[in-house]
C-alpha positions as CSV (number, residue, x, y, z in Angstrom):
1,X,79.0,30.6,123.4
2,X,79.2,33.2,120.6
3,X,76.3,35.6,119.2
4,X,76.5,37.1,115.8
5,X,73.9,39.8,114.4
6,X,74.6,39.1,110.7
7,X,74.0,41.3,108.1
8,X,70.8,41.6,105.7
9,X,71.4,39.2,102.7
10,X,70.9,42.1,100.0
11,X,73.5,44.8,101.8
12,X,76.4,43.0,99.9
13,X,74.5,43.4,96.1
14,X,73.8,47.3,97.4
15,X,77.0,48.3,98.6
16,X,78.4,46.6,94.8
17,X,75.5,48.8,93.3
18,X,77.1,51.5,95.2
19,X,80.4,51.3,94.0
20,X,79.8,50.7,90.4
21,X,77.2,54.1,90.6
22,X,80.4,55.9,92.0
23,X,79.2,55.9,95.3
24,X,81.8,55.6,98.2
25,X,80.2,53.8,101.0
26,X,82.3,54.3,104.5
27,X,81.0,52.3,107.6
28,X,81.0,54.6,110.8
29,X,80.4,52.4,114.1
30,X,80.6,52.6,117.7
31,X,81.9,48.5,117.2
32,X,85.1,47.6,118.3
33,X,87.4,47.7,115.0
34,X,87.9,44.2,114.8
35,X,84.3,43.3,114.9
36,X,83.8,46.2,112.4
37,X,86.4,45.1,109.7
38,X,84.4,41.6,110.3
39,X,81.0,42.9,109.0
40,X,82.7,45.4,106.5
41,X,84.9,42.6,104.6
42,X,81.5,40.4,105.1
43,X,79.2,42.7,103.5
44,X,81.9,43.9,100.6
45,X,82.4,47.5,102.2
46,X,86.0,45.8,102.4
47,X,86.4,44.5,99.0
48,X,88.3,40.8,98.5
49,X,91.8,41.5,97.9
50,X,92.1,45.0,99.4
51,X,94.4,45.2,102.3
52,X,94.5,47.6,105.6
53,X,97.8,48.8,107.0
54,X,97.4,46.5,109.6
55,X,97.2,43.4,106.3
56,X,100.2,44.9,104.3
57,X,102.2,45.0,107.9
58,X,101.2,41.1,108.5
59,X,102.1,40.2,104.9
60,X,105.3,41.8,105.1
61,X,106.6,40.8,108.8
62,X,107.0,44.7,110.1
63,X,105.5,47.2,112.4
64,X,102.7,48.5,111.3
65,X,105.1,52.2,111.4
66,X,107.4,51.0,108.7
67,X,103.7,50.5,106.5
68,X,103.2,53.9,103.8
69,X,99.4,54.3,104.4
70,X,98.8,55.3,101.2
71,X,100.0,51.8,100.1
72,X,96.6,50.4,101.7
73,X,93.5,51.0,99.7
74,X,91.2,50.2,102.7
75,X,91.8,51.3,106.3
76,X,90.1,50.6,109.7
77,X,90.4,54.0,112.2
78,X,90.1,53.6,115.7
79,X,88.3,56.6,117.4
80,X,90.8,57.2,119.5
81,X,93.5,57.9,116.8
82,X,90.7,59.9,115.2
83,X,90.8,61.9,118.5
84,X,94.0,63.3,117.8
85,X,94.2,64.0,113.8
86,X,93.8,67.4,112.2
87,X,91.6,67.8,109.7
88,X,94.1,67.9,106.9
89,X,95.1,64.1,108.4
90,X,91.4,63.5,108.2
91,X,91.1,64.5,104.3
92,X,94.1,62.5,103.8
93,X,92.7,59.4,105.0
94,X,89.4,60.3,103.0
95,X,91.0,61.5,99.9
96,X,93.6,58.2,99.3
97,X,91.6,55.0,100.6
98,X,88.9,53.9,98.6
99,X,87.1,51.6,101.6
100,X,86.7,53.3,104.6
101,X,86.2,51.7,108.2
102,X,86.0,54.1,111.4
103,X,85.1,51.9,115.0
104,X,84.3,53.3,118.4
105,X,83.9,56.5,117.5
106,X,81.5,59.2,119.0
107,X,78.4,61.6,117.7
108,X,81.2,64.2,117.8
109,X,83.4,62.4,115.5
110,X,81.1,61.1,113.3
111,X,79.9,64.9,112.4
112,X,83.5,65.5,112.1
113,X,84.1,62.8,109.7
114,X,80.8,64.0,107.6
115,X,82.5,67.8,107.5
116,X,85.5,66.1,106.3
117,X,83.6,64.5,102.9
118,X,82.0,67.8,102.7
119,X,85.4,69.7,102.8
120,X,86.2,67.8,99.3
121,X,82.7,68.6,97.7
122,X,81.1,65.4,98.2
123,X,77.0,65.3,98.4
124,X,77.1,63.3,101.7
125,X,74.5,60.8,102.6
126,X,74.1,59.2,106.2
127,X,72.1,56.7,107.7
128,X,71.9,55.9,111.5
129,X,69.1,55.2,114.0
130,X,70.6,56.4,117.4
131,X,70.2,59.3,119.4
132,X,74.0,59.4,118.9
133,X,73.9,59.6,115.5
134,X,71.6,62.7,114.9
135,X,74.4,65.2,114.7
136,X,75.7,63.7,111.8
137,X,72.1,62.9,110.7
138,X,71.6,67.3,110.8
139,X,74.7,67.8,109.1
140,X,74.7,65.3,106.3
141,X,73.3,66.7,102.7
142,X,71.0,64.0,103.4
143,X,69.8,62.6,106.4
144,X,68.5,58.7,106.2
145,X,66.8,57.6,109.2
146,X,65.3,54.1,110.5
147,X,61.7,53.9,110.4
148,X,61.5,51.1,112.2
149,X,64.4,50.9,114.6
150,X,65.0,54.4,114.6
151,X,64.5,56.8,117.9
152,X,62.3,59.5,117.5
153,X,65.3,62.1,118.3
154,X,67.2,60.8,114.7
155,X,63.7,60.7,113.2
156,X,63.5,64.3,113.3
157,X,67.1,65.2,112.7
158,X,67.2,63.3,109.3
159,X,65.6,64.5,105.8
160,X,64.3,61.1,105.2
161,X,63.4,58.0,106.8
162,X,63.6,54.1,105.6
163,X,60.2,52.7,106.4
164,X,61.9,49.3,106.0
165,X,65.4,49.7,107.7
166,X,67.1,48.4,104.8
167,X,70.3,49.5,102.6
168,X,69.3,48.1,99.9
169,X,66.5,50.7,100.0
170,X,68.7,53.8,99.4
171,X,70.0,52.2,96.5
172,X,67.4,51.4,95.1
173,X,66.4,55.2,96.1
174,X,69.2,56.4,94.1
175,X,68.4,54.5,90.9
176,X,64.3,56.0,90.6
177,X,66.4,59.2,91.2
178,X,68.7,58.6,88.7
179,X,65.7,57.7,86.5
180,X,63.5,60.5,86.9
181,X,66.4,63.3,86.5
182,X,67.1,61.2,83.0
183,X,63.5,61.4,82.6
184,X,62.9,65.2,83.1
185,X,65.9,65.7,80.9
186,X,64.1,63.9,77.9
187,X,61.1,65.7,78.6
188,X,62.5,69.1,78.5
189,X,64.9,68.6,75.9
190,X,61.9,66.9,73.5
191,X,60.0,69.8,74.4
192,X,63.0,72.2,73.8
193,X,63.3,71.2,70.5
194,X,60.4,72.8,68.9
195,X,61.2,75.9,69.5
196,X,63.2,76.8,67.1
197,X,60.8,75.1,64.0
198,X,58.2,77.5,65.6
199,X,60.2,80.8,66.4
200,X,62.4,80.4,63.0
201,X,59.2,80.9,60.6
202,X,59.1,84.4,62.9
203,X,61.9,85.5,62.3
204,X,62.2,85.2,58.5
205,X,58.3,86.4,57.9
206,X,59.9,89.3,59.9
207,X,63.2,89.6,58.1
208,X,62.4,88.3,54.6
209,X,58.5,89.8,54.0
210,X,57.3,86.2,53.2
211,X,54.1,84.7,53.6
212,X,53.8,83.5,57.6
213,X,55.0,79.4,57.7
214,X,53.1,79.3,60.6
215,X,50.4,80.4,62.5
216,X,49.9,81.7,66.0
217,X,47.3,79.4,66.8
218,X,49.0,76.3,65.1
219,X,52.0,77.1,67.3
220,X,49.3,76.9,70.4
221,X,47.9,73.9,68.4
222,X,51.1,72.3,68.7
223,X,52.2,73.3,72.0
224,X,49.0,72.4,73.9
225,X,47.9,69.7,71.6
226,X,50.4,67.5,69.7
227,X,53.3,68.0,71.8
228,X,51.6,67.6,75.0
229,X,51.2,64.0,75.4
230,X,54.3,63.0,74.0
231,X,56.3,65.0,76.5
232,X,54.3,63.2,79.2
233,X,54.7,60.1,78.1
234,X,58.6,60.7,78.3
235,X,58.3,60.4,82.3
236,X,57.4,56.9,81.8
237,X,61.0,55.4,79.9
238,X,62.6,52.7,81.7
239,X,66.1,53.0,82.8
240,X,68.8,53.0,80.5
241,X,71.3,49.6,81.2
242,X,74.2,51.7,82.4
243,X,71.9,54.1,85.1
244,X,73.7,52.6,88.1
245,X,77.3,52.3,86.6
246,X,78.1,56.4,85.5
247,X,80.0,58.1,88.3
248,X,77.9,60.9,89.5
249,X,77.3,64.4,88.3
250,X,78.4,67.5,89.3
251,X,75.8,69.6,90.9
252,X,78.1,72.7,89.9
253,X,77.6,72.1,86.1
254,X,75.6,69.0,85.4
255,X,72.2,70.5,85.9
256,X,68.7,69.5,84.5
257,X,69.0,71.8,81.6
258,X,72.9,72.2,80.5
259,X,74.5,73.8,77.6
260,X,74.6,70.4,76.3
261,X,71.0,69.8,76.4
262,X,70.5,73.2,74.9
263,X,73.3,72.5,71.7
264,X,71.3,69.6,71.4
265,X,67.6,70.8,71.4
266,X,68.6,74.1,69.5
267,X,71.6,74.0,67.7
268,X,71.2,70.4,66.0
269,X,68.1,68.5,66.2
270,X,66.1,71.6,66.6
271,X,67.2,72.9,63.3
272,X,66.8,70.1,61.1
273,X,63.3,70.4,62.1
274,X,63.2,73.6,61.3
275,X,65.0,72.9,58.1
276,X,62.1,70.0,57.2
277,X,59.7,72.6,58.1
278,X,61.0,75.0,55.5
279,X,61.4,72.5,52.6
280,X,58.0,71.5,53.0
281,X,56.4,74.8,53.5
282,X,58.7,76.0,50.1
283,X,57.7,72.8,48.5
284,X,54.1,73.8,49.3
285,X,54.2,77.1,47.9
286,X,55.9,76.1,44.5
287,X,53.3,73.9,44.0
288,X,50.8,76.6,43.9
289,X,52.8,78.8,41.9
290,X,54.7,80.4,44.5
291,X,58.2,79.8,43.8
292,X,61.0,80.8,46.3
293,X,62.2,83.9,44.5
294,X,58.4,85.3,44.3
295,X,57.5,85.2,48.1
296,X,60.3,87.8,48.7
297,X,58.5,91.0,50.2
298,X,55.1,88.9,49.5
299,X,53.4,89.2,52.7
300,X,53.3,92.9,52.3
301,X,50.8,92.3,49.5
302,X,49.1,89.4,50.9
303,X,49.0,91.6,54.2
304,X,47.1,94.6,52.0
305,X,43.2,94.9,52.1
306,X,42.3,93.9,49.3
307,X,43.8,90.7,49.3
308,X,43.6,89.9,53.6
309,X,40.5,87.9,53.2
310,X,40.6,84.1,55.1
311,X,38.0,83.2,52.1
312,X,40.5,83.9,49.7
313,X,41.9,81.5,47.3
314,X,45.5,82.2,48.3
315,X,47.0,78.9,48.7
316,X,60.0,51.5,71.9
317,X,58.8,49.5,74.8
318,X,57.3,52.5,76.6
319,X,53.6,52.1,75.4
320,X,52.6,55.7,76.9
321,X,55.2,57.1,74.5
322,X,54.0,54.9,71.6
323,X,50.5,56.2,72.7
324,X,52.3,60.1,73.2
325,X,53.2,59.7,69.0
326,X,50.0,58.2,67.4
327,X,47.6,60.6,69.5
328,X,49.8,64.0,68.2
329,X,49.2,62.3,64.8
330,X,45.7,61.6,65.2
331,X,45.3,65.3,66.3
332,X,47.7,66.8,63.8
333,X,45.3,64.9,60.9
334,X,42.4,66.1,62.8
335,X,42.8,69.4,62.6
336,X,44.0,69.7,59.7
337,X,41.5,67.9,58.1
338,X,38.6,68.4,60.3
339,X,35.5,71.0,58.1
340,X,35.4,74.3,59.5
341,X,38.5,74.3,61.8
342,X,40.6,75.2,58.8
343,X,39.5,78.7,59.0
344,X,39.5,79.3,62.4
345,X,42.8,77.9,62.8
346,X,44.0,79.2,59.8
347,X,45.1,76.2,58.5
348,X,44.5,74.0,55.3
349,X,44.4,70.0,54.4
350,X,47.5,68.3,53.6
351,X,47.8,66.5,50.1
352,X,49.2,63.2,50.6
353,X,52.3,64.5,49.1
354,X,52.9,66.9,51.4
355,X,53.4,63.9,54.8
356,X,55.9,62.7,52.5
357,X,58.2,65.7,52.2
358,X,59.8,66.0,55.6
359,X,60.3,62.4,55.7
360,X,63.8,62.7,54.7
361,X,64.7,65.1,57.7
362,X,62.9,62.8,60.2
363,X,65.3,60.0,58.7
364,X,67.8,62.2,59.0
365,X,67.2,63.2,63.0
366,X,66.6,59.0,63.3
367,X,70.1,58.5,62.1
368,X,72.1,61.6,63.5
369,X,70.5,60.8,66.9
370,X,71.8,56.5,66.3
371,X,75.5,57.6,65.3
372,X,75.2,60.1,67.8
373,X,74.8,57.5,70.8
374,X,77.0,54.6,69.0
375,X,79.9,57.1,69.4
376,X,79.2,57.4,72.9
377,X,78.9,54.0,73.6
378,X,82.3,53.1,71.4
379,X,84.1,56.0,73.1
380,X,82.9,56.4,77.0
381,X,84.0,59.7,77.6
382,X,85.0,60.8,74.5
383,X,84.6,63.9,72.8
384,X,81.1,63.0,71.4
385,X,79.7,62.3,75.2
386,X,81.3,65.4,76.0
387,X,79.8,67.5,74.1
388,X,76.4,66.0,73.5
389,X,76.1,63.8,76.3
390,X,73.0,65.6,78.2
């Protein structure tokens, strides 16, 4: 008579997902370490082709002593040698084998192997449903346990708990993670970007004495108005194809808003906005007879009494996102064309003309932005994703 307790069907797709998203996945057991390299060659934790000490000592006819363990890529530890290894032994064995088996080890050990990842700045993860296993459970940067099969004692100990006792739950965890940090980051950085087209007109009504590009009001306009749904809308992108194959990030210095995200929002697309901004305001303002070298040290006049008067004659697939850009147009038009909000938002009708201007610069950000991310995907790693990689 023989009894098996096989494994789910989808832990073998997960534990692939894992690998490919840079996750190490090490099986920590109580099992015996025969029946424990079973299940872990079974399920993939083991990959085909990988060979223990144990493997490379069968294949080559001698002792398992005369074996270089850093010749084996996967290795099975028995508790009891884990008993009696320092912990620089113990970050060996972490450090050089990729698959990792340890059987018949105790809660003890098991919070000693989880002190071990953390030792080499790993953001450790553990599941477990025993009372046994809630040491490890505390100690783990995050804590997974079972819902279902799960005592109440490991319940409490972990940060989170799998309502389905599945695997292939966490990684399917760690992908809408990975999506909504990508998310947040496109958010931000969309948002990001306008600051500079709206503090640059500032800066050189302060510095230069021209007429004020824009508003206070249109900026609040913008901000609270046009920009507002589109940012939104920016939570809703589906994952990108290669979400579960980059390794992952380093909490140290890849953080939701980077010097990279910043370079990107400010110092490139940010100021071609800005620059479109400009052309059409100067475009604007020759067109009335204001020509570039006549605004110099304007606004001090147009800021005098006699002429400060508002009556004066001075003049993709994601649907929510496709909904984000028509509705800031539909407001932008709106406004700007609406009778009687001119005034109070200090603003005045468009000619046809005038949409047509900053065209160029929105072709411009379209095709930076394309050669921008065919670099990255032609070079992985390269000096392009370095840099402007976000």
């Amino acid at each position: 008579m023989s009894m098996i307790d096989p494994p789910r069907a989808a832990v073998p797709d997960a534990v692939g997902k894992c690998r490919s998203a840079g996750i190490k996945v090490i099986m920590v057991t109580g099992d015996h370490p025969i029946t424990a390299r079973a299940i872990a060659k079974g399920v993939g934790i083991i990959s085909e082709g990988n060979e223990t000490v144990e493997d490379i000592a069968a294949r080559l006819g001698v002792p398992v002593s005369k074996v270089n363990p850093r010749d084996a890529k996967a290795c099975v530890v028995h508790g009891s040698d884990l008993r009696d290894m320092t912990p620089a032994q113990i970050d060996e064995i972490l450090f050089y084998h990729t698959e990792i088996v340890f059987a018949r080890t105790s809660p003890q050990q098991k919070l000693i192997i989880v002190e071990g990842c953390q030792r080499q700045g790993q953001i450790v993860a553990v599941t477990g449903d025993g009372v046994n296993d809630s040491p490890a459970l505390k100690k783990a940067d995050i804590g997974v346990a079972m819902g279902i099969a799960g005592s109440d004692v490991s319940k409490q100990a972990a940060d989170m708990i799998l309502l389905d006792d599945n695997f292939a739950s966490i990684v399917t965890g760690v992908e809408e993670g990975r999506l909504i940090f990508d998310n947040l980051k496109k958010s931000i950085a969309y948002t990001l970007t306008s600051n500079i087209p709206e503090i640059s007109p500032f800066l050189v009504f302060i510095l230069a004495d021209i007429p004020l590009p824009l508003g206070t009001i249109t900026i609040l306009c913008i901000d609270l108005g046009t920009d507002l749904v589109p940012a939104i809308s920016l939570a809703y992108e589906q994952a990108e194809s290669d979400i579960m194959k980059r390794q992952p990030r380093d909490p140290k210095h890849d953080k939701l808003v980077n010097d990279r995200l910043i370079s990107m929002a400010y110092g490139q697309i940010g100021m071609i906005q800005a620059s479109a901004g400009f052309f059409t305001y100067f475009v604007i303002m020759a067109e009335n007879g204001f020509w570039p070298s006549r605004l110099l040290g304007l606004r001090k006049e147009w800021d005098s009494k006699s002429v400060n008067d508002l009556e004066d004659s001075y003049g993709q697939e994601n649907h929510h996102l496709t909904f984000g850009l028509f509705f800031e147009t539909t407001l932008a038009a709106f406004l700007s064309y609406c009778p009687g909000l001119d005034k109070g938002l200090r603003m005045y009708p468009l000619h046809f003309t005038w949409w047509i201007v900053p065209m160029p610069f929105s072709l411009a950000i379209f095709v930076y932005d394309e050669v921008r991310k065919y670099q990255i995907r032609r070079s992985p790693g390269g000096w392009v994703e370095r840099e402007t990689y976000y």
